[in-house]
N, C-alpha and C positions, 0 to 999 in steps of 0.2 A: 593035560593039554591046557595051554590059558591062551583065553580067548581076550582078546582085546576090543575094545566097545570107540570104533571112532564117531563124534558128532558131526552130522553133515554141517560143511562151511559153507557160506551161500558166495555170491558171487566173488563180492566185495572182502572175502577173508570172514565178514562175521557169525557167529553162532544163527543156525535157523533160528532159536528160540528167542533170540533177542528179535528180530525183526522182526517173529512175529506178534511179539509182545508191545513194540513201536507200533506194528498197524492195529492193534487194540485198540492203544491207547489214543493214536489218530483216530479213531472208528467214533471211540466215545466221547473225543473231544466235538466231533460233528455232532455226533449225536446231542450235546448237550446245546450246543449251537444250535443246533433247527427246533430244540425244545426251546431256549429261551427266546427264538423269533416269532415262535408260535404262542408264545404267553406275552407277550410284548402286544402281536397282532390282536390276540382276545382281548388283553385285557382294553386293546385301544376299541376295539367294539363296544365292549360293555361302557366303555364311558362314553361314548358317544350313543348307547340306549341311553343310561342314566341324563345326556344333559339333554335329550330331546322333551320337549314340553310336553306334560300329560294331554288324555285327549279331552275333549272339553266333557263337560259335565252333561248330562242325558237332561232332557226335558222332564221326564215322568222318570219317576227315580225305579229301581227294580221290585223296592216293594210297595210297586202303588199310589195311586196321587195324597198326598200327604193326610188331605180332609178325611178321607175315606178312613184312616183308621184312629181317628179324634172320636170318643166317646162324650157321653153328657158331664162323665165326671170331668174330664182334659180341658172341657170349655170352662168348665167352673173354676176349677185351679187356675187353668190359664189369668183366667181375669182376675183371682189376687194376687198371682204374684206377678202379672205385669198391668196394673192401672193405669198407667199413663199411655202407654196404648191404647186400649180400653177408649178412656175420657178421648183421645182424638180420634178416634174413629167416630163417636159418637160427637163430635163436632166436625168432625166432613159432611156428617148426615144433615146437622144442622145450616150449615154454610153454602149445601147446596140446593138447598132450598130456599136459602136467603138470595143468595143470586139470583135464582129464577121468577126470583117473585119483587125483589125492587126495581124501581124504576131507575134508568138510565138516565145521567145527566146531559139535558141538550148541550150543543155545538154553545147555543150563544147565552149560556149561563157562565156564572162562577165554578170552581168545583166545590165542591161539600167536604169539608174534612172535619170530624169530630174533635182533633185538637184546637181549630179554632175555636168550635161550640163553645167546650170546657172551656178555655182561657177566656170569652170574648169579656167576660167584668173587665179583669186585668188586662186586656188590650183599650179598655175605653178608657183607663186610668192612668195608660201610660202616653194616651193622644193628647191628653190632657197635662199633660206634665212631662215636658220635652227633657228636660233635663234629668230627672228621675231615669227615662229612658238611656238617655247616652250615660250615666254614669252605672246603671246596671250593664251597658255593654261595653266600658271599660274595665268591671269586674272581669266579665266572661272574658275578653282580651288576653287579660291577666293569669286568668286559669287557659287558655293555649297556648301561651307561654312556659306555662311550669307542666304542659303535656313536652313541649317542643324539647325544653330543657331536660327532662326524665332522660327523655328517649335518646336524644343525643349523649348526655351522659352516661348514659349506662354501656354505648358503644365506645365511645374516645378513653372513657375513666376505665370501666368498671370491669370492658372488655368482654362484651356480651352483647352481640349483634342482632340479636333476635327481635326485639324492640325495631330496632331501624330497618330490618330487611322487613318484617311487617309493615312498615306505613310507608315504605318504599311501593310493596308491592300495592297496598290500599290505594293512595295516592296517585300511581299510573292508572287503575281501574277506572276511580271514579273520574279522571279526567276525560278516560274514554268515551264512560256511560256520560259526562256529561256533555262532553261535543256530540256524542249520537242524536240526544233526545236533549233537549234547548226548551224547557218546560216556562210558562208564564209567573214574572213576577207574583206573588199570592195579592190579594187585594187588600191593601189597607196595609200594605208592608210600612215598616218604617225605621228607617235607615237613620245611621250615626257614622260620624267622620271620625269614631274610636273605634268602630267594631273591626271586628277580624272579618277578615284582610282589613287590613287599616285606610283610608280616605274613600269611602263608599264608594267600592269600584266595584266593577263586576265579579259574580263568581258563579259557581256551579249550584243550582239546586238539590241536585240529585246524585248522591248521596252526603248525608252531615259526614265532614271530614273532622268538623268538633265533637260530636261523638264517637264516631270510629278510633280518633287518635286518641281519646280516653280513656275508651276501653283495653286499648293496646298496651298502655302505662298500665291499668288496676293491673292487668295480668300478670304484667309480669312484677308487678310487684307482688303480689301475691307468690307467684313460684321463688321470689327474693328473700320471702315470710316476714315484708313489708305490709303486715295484715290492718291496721290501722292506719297507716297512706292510702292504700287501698280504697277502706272505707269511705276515707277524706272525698277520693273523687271521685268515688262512687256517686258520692253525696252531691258534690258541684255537678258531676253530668246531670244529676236529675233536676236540678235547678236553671241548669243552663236547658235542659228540653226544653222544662216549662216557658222560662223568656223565650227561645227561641220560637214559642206558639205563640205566645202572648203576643211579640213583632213582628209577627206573620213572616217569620225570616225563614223559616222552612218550613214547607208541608210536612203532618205526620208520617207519610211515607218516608219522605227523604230520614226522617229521625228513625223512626224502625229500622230502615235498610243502612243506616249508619250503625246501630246497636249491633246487627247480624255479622256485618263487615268488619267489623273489629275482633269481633270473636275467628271471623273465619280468615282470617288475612293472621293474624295471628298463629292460629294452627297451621296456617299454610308455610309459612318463615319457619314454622319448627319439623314442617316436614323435609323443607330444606336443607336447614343444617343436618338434619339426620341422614339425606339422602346425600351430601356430601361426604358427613362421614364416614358411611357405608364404603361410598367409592375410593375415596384417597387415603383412607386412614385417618389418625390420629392427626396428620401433617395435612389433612383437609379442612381443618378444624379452624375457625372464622376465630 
């Protein structure tokens, strides 16, 4: 007897086994569908843990306040291998002791500055001989000019804006600090119709923008590995302090916080370009 084997046809004419092969294959194309929106949605969580800021830092760390596990040897080592810590701690100790124990300068005195003390010979030398005077501060003139010309040139030529976005930013500061606080001519100044600013006009005491814009130029000639220009104005700043004590044309503060300002105005212009380039790329680049 032969038996005949017929396949069930589904509605449409086609073999069951194909359709149900089709809704497999539908089944698993879902199925890879709602995996791959489910790894899409994780992985958009995990980056969005990842770009949340860490939580801040604990007061008291977990093993304990730091002194606590400093022995006698840690303090020993500590102090040689960082000295210069060291020495300033132990001139805070001194300085605030000096504070509290000098006297205060009245209302209706001068102020005291030890750059006058040191120069006063050579301030009585140069009362004495006016011309001497003005032709040492047509030297100085001369050397803010060849700060002025560095700095410019190293942007328009050389193509290195670091220099000029430094005494940009210097330059706005001190203009600031000096319309804030309007400090008294020093006593015994003495002014020339060559010094810088040129026709004895006004200007700011606070801070030296002749030292500041000095420093600005060694620097970067220095990272230029213009290491003997460098030196050069190294050399002039410290000659230009001195006249400028000897002229009573700045107090030693205004000259210290011009030394600082050049250094830090400086660094500041090169956190800039850095922070530009960070952001815009290579195509941010001054």
């Amino acid at each position: 007897m032969i038996r005949f084997k017929f396949k069930k046809a589904s509605s449409n004419g086609e073999p069951a086994s194909a359709k149900a092969k089709e809704a497999n294959h539908d089944h698993r194309e879902h199925d890879s569908y709602v995996f791959r929106i489910c790894r899409l949605f994780l992985g958009g969580l995990a980056n969005i843990r990842t770009a949340l800021p860490p939580p801040p830092a604990p007061f008291v760390p977990q093993k304990g306040p730091a002194f606590a596990r400093l022995s006698a040897e840690d303090v020993v080592r500590m102090a040689g291998q960082h000295p210069v810590p060291c020495a300033l701690s132990l001139s805070l100790l001194f300085f605030m002791a000096v504070e509290y124990t000098l006297a205060m300068v009245p209302a209706s005195s001068a102020p005291v500055d030890v750059g006058f003390v040191l120069t006063r010979p050579l301030h009585g030398v140069l009362v004495g001989r006016p011309n001497l005077s003005s032709a040492l501060a047509a030297l100085n003139t001369v050397f803010v000019g060849m700060q002025i010309v560095y700095i410019v040139w190293t942007f328009l030529v050389e193509g290195r804006p670091r220099p000029t976005i430094a005494a940009l930013f210097m330059f706005t500061c001190r203009g600031i600090l000096g319309c804030s606080t309007r400090l008294p001519l020093p006593e015994g100044f003495l002014g020339s119709g060559v010094d810088f600013p040129v026709g004895n006009v006004s200007f700011f005491l606070f801070f030296s923008g002749h030292v500041g814009g000095s420093v600005i130029a060694s620097q970067d000639m220095r990272r230029a590995r213009r290491r003997g220009l460098a030196r050069t104005f190294d050399v002039l700043n410290v000659l230009q302090v001195v006249r400028l004590l000897a002229t009573r044309g700045h107090y030693t503060i205004d000259l210290a916080a011009g030394l600082g300002a050049g250094f830090l105005f400086d660094a500041l212009a090169g956190n800039y370009e850095e922070w530009k380039e960070h952001r815009a790329g290579p195509a941010g680049k001054l």
